[in-house]
C-alpha positions, 0 to 999 in steps of 0.5 A: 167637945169644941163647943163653948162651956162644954164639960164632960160628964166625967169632969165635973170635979175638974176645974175650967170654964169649958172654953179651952177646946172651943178657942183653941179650934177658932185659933186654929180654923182662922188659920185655914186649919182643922181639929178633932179628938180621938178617943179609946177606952182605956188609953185616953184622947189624942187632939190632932190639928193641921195647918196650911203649908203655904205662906198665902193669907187665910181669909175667914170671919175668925182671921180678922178677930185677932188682927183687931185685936193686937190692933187695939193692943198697941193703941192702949199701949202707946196711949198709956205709954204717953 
């Protein structure tokens, strides 16, 4: 269901790419956090998710992807600014 390109049988009429649920857990365990889905036949799905209370820094593999990015960010946006 988290992995990437992922469609349920039932989905396939449904438009996406199946990436959705895979990037929203990699935000979410970059931050320390955790996700799963529950489910019940006939009263849908629920996607639960926790995140650390505390202010210290989360370090993991996933943390520094975001960082790099807004780094690359403001560097294109101050050159295409000049």
């Amino acid at each position: 269901l988290f992995e990437r390109f992922y469609r349920a049988a039932n989905g396939r009429n449904v438009r996406g790419y199946g990436l959705g649920l895979a990037i929203t857990r990699e935000i979410v365990r970059s931050h320390g956090g955790d996700i799963w889905a529950t489910s019940e036949r006939g009263r849908g799905t629920s996607f639960v998710f926790t995140l650390p209370a505390g202010g210290g820094a989360v370090t993991t593999s996933g943390a520094a992807r975001p960082a790099r990015l807004a780094r690359q960010a403001g560097a294109q946006s101050s050159t295409s600014a000049s």
